[in-house]
Backbone as numpy.savetxt, mean C-alpha at the origin, in Angstrom:
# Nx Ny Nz CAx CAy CAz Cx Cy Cz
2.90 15.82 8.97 1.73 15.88 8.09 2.20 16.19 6.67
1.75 16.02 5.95 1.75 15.66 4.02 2.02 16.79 3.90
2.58 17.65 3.47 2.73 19.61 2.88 2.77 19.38 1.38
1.81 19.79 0.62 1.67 20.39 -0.61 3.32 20.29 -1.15
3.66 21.12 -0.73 5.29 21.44 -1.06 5.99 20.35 -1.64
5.76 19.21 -0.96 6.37 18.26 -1.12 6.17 16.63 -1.83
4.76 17.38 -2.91 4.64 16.60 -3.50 5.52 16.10 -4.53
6.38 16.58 -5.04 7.37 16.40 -6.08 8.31 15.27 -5.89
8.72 15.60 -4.02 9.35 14.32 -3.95 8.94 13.27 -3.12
7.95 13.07 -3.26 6.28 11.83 -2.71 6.23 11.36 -3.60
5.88 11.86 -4.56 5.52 11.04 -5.82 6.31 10.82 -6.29
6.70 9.84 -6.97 8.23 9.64 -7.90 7.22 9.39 -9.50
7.80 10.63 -10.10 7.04 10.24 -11.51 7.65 9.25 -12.43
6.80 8.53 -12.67 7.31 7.15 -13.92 6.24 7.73 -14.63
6.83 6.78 -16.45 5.79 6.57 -17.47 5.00 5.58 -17.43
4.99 4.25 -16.82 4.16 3.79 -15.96 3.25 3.30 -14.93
3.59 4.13 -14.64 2.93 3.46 -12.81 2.46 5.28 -12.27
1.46 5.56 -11.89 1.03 6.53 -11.36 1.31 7.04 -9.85
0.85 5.88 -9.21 1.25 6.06 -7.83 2.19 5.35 -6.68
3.04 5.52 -7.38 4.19 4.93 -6.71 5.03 6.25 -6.00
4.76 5.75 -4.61 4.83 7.91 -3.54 5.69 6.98 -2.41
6.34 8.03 -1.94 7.47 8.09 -0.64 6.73 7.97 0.52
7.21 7.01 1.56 6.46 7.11 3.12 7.06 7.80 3.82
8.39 8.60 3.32 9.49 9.61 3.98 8.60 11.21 4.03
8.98 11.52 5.19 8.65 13.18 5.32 7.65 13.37 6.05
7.44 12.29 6.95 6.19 12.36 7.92 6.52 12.83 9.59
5.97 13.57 9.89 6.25 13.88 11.43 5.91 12.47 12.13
6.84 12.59 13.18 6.66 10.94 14.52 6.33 11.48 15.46
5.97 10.80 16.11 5.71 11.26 18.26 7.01 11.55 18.87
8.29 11.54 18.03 9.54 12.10 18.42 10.10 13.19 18.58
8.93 13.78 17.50 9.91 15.04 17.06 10.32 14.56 15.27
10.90 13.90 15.14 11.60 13.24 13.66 10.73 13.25 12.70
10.80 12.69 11.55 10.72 12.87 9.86 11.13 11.40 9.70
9.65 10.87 9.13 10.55 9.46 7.99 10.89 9.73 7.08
11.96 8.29 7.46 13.04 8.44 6.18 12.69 8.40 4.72
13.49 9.25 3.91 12.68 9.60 2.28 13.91 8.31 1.66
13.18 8.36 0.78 13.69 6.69 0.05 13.78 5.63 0.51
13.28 5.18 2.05 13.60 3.62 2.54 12.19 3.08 2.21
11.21 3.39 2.61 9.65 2.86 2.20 9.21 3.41 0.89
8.58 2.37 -0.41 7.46 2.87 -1.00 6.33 2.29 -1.39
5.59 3.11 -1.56 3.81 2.11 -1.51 3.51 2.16 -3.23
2.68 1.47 -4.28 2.49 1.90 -5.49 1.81 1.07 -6.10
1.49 1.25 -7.48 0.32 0.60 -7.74 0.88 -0.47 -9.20
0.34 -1.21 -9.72 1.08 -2.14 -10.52 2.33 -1.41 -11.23
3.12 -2.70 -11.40 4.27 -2.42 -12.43 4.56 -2.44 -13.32
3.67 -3.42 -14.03 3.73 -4.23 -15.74 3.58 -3.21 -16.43
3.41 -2.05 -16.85 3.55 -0.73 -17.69 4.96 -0.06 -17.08
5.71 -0.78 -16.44 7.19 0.21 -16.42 7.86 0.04 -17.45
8.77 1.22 -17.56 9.60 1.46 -19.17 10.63 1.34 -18.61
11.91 0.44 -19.36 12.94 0.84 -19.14 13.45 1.95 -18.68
13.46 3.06 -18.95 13.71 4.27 -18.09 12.97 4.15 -16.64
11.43 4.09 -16.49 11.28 3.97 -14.97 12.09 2.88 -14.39
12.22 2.00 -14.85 12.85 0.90 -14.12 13.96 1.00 -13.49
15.14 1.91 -14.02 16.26 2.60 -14.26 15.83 3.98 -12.86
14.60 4.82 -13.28 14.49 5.69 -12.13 14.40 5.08 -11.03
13.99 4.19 -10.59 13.76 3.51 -9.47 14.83 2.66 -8.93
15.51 2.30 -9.57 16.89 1.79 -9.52 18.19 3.04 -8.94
17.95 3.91 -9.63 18.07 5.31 -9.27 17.96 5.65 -8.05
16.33 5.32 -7.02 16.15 5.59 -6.27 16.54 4.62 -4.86
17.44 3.63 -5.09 17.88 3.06 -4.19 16.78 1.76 -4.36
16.21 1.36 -5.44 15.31 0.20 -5.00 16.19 -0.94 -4.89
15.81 -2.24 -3.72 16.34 -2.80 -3.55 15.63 -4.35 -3.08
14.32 -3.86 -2.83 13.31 -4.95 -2.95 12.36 -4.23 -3.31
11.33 -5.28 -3.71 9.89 -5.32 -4.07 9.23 -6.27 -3.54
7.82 -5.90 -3.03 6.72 -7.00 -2.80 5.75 -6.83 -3.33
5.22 -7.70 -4.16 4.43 -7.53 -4.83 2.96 -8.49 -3.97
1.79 -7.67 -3.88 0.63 -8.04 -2.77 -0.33 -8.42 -4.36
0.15 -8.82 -4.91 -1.49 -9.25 -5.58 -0.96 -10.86 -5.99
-2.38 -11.41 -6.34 -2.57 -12.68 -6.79 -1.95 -13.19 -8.20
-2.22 -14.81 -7.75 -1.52 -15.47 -8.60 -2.02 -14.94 -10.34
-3.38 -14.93 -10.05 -4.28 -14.56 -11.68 -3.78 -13.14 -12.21
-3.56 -11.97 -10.91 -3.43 -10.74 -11.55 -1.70 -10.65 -12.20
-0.78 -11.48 -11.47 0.46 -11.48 -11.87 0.56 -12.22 -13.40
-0.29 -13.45 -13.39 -0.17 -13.84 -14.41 -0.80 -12.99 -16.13
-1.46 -11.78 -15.73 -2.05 -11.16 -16.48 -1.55 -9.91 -16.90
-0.84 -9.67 -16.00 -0.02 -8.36 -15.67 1.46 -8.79 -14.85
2.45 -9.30 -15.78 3.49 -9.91 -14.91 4.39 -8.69 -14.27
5.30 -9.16 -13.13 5.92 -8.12 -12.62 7.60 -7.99 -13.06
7.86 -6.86 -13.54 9.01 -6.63 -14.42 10.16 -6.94 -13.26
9.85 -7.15 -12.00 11.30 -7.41 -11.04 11.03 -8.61 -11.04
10.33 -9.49 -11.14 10.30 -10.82 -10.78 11.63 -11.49 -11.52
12.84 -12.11 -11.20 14.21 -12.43 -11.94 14.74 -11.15 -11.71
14.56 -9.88 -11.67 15.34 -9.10 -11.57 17.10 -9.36 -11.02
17.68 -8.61 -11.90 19.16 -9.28 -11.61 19.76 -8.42 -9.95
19.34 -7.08 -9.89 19.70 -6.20 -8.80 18.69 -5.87 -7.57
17.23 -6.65 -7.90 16.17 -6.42 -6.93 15.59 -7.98 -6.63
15.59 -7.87 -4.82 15.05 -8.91 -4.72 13.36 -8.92 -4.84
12.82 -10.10 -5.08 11.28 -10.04 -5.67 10.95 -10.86 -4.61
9.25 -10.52 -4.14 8.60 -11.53 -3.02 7.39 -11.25 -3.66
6.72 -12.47 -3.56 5.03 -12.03 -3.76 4.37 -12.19 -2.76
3.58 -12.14 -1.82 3.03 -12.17 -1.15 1.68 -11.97 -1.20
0.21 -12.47 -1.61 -0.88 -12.66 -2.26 -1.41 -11.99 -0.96
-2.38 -10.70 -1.13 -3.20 -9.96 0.29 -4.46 -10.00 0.20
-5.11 -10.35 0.80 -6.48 -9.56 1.50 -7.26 -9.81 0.21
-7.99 -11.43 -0.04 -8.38 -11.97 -0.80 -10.44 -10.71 -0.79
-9.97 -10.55 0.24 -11.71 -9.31 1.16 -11.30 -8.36 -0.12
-9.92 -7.67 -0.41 -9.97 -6.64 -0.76 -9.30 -7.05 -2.91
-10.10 -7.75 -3.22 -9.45 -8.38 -5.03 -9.47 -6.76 -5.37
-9.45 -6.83 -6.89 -9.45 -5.51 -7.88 -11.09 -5.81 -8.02
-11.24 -4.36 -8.68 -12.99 -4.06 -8.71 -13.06 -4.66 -9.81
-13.18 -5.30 -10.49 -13.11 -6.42 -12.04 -13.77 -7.62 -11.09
-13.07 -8.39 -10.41 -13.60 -9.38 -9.62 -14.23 -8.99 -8.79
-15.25 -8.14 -8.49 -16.31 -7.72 -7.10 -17.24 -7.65 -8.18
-17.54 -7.92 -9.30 -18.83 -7.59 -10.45 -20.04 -8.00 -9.40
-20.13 -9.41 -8.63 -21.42 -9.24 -7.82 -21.13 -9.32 -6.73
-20.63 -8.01 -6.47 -21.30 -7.42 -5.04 -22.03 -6.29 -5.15
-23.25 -6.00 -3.81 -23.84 -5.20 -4.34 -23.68 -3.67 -4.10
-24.64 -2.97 -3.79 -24.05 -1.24 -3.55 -24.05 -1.28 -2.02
-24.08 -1.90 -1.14 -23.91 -1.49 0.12 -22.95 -2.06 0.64
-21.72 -2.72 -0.05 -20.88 -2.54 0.03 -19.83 -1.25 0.17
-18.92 -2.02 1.28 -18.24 -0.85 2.09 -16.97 -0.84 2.38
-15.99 -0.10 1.62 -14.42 -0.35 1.39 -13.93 -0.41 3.25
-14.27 0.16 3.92 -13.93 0.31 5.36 -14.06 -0.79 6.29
-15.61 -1.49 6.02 -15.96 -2.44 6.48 -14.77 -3.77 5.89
-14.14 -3.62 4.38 -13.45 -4.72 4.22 -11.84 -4.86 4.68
-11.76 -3.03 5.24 -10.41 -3.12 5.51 -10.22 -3.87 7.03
-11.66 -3.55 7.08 -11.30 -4.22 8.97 -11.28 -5.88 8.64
-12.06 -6.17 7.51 -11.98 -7.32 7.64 -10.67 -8.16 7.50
-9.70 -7.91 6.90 -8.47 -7.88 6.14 -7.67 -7.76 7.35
-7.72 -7.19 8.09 -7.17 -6.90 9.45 -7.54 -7.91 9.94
-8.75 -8.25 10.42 -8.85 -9.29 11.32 -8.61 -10.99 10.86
-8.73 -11.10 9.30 -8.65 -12.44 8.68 -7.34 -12.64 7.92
-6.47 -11.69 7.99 -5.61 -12.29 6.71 -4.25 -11.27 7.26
-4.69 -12.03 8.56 -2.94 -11.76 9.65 -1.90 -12.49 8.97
-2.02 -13.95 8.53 -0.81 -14.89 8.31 -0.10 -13.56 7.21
-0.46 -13.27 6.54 -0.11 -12.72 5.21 0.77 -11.61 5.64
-0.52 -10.54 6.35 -0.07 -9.17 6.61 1.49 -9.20 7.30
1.17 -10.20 8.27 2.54 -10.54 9.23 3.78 -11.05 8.11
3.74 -11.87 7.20 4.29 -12.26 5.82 5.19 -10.70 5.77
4.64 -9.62 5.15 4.37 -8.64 4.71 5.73 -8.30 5.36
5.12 -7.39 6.27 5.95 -6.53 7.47 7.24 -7.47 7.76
7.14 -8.85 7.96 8.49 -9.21 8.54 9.36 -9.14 7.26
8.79 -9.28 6.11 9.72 -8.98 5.19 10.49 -7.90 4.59
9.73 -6.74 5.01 9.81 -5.65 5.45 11.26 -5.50 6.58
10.71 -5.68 7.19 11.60 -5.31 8.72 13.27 -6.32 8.57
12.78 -7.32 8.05 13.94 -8.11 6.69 14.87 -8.12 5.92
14.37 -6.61 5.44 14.97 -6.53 3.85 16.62 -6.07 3.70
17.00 -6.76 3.13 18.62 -5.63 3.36 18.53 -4.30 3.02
19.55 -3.48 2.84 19.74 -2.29 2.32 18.99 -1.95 0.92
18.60 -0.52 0.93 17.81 -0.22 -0.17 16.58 -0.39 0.07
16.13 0.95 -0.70 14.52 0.65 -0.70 13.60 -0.33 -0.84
12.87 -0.61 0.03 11.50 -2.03 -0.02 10.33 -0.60 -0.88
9.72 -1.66 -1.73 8.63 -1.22 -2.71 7.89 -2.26 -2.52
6.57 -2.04 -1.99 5.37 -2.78 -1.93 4.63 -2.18 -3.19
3.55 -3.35 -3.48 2.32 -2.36 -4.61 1.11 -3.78 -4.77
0.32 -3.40 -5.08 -0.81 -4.34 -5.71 -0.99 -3.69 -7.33
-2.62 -3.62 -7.11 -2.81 -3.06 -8.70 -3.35 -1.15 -9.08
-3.88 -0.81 -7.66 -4.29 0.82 -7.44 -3.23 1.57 -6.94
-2.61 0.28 -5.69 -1.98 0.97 -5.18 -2.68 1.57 -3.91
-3.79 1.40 -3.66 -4.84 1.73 -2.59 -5.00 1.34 -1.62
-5.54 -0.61 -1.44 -6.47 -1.07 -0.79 -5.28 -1.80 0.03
-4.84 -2.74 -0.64 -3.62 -4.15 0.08 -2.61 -2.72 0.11
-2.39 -2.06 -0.45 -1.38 -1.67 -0.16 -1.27 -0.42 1.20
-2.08 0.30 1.06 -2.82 1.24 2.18 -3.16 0.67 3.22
-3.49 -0.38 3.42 -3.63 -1.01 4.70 -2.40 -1.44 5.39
-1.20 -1.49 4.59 0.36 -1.91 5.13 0.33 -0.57 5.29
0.63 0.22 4.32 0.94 1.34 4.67 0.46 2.06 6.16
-0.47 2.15 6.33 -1.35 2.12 7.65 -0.38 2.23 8.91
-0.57 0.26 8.78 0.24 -0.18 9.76 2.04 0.25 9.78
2.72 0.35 8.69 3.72 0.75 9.37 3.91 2.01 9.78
3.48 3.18 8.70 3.29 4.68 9.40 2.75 4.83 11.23
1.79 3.77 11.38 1.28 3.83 13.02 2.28 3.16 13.92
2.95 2.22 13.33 3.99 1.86 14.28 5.55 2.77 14.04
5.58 3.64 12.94 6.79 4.67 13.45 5.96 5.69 14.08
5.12 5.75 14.46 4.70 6.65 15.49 4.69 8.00 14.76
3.88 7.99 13.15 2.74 8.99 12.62 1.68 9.59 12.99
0.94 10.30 13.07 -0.20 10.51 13.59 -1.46 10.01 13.01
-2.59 9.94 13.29 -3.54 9.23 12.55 -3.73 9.94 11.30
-4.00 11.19 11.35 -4.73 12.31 10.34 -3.93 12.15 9.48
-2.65 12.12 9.39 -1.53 12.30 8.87 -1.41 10.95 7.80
-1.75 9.34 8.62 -1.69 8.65 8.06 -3.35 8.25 6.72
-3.96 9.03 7.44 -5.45 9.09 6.58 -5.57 9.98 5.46
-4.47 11.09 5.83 -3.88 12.18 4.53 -3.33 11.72 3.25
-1.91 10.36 3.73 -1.74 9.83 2.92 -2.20 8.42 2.17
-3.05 7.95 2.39 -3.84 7.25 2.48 -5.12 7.65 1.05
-5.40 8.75 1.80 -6.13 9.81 0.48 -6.21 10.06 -0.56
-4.30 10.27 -0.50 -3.64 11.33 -1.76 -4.03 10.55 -3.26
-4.17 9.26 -3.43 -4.54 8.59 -4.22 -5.61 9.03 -5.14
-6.70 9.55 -4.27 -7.67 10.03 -5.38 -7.10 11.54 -5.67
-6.22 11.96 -5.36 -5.56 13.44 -6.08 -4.60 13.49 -7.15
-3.83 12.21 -7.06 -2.89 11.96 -8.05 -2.48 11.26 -8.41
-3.98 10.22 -8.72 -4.08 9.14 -9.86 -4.90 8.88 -10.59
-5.14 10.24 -11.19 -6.37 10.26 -12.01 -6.38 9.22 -12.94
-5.18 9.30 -14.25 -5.24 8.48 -14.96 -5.18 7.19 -14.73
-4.46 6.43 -13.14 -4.84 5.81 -13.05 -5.79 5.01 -12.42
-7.03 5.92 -12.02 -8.25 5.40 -11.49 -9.34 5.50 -12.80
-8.66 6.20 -13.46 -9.72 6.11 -14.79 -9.69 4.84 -15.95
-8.25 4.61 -15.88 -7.56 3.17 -16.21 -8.70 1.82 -15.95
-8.36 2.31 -14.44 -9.21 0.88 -13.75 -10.84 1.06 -13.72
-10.97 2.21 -14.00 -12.60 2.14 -13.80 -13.14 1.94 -15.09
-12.43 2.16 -16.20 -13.18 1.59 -17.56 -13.21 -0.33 -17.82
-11.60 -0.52 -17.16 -11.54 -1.49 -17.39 -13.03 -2.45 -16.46
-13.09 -2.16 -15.42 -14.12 -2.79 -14.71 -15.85 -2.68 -14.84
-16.34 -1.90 -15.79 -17.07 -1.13 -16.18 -17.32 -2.03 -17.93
-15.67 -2.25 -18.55 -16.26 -3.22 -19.63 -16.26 -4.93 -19.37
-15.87 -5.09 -18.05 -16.49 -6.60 -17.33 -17.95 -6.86 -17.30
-18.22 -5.23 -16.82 -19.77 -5.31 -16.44 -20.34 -4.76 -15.11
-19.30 -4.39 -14.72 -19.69 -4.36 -13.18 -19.87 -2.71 -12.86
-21.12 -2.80 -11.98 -22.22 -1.72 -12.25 -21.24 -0.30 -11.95
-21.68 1.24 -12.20 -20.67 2.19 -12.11 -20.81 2.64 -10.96
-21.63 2.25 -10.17 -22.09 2.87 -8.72 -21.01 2.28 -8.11
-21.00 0.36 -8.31 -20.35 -0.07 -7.83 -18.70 0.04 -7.90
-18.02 0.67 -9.16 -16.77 1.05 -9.44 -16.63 2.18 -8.86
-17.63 3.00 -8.81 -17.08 4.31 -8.14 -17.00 4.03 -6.39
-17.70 3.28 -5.53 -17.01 2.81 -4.40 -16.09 2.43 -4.04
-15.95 1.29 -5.00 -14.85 0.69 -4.48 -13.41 1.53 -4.79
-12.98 2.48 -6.02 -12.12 3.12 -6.88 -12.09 4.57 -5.88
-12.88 4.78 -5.05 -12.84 5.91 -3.82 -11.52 5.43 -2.91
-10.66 6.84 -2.57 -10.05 6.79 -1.59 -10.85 7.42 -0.49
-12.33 7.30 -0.18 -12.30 8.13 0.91 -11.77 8.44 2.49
-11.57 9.35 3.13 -10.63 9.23 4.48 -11.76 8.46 5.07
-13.22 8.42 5.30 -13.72 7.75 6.64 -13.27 6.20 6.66
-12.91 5.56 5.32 -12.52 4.13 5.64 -11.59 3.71 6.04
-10.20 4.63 5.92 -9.25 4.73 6.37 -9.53 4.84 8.11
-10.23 5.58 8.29 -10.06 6.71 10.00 -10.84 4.89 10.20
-12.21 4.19 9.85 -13.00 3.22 10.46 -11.62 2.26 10.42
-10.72 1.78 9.64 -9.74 0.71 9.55 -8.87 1.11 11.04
-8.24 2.35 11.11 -7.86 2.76 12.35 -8.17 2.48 13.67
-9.59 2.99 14.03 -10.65 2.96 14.92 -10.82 1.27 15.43
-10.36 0.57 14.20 -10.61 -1.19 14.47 -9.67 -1.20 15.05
-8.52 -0.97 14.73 -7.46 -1.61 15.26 -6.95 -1.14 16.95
-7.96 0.15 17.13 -7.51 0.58 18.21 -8.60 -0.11 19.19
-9.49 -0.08 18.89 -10.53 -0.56 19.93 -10.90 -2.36 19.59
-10.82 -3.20 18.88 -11.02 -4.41 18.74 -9.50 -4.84 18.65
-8.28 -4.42 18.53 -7.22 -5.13 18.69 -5.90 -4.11 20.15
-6.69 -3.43 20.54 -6.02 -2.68 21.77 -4.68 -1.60 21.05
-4.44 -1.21 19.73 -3.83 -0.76 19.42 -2.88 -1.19 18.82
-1.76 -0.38 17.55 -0.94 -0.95 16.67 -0.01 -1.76 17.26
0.65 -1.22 18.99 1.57 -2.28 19.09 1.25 -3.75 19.38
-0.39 -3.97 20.14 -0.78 -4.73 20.19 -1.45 -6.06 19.63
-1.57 -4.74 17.99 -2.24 -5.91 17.07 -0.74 -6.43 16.22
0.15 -5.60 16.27 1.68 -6.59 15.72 2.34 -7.30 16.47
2.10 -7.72 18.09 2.27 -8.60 18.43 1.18 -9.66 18.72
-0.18 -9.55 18.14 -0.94 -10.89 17.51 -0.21 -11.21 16.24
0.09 -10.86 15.76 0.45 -10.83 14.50 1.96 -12.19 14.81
2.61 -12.09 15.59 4.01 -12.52 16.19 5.00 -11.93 15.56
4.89 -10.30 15.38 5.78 -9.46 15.48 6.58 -9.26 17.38
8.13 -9.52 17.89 8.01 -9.24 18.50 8.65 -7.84 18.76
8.69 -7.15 19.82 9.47 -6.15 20.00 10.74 -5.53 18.91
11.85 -6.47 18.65 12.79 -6.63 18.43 12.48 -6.06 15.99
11.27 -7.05 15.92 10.57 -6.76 14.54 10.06 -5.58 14.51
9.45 -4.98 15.87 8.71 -3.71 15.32 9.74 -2.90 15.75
11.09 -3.03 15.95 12.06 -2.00 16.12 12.34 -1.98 14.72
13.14 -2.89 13.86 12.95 -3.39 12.97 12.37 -2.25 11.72
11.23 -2.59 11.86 10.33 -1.97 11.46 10.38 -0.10 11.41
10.01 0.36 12.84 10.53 1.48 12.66 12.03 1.88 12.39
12.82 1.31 12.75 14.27 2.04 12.17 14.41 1.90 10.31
13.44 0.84 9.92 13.34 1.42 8.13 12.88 2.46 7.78
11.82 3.21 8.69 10.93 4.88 8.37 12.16 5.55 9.48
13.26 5.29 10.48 13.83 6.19 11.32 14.64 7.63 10.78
């Protein structure tokens, strides 16, 4: 479980990027601790400074995947893309889950939980994309991110914390931490979406980390897909991938 204590080295502070945090330091069904520096989850890149770029380089980075679209890359390009020492993948996610800029008409009963399941159940080719690239990667840290850092990206996150055998609470903890320590950058995104037009009721939903959407995204996967190992082999993860997989958090 997440300890206070150890926020210092969860979070990796840059001058750009807010939430870019460690999937290392989590209790397993083993007994064990994931590994600190092989996974990280985070939120756009195009504001990294030479120096972060350098910290992260620092930190063993060694890939990146970048989960957002063709329009948001082109607007916000990604500083590894050519990178001379990091390999770059894009991988476009969970068209259910865009940035709150593009949701201007949807209305308020809209429901971040309801779209994570959806994302789960429609936009396997991708997710599976994702993870095998993941389970893939050579040496050095894999860095996933979209644009919060929340939604596409929290939903991988999800899934691989449940397949190293995290606990749920644990994975809904971190999942969370987002609305604790990204202020500036949820305030970032909520003006920006706010001078599109799009209503504040509606930015403040969607810009919520709350845990019940997380725990409902869970709850899907256990009861409509028989559980994580079950829904990564719909996925055509086999055995051999989700070993894979966990020995990058081992």
């Amino acid at each position: 479980m997440f300890a206070p204590e150890n926020a210092h080295e969860r979070l990796i502070a840059l001058e750009g990027a807010h939430n870019v945090r460690d999937l290392g330091g989590y209790t397993t069904s083993n007994g064990g601790l994931t590994r600190w520096r092989s996974i990280l989850r985070g939120d756009a890149l195009h504001r990294l400074s030479e120096a972060d770029i350098e910290t992260l380089l620092d930190n063993g980075l060694g890939t990146v995947i970048d989960l957002r679209n063709a329009h948001e890359i082109a607007v916000e390009a990604n500083p590894f893309a050519g990178h001379a020492e990091v390999r770059y993948h894009n991988t476009p996610l969970f068209s259910a889950l865009a940035p709150v800029e593009m949701m201007a008409n949807a209305v308020l009963s809209f429901d971040m939980g309801d779209r994570y399941c959806q994302a789960i159940d429609d936009c396997q080719p991708a997710i599976a994309e994702v993870l095998k690239t993941i389970a893939d990667a050579p040496d050095g840290a894999v860095l996933f991110h979209c644009s919060a850092g929340k939604d596409r990206t929290g939903v991988i996150s999800a899934l691989l914390l449940a397949n190293a055998g995290v606990d749920e609470i644990t994975i809904i903890e971190d999942y969370a931490l987002t609305a604790t320590i990204s202020g500036p950058l949820i305030a970032r995104l909520r003006d920006r979406a706010l001078g599109r037009g799009t209503s504040p009721e509606l930015v403040d939903i969607v810009l919520a980390s709350e845990p019940r959407s997380m725990r409902q995204a869970l709850d899907h996967i256990r009861y409509r897909h028989g559980g994580i190992g079950a829904y990564l082999v719909s996925l055509g993860l086999d055995e051999t991938a989700r070993e894979r997989l966990r020995n990058r958090l081992a």
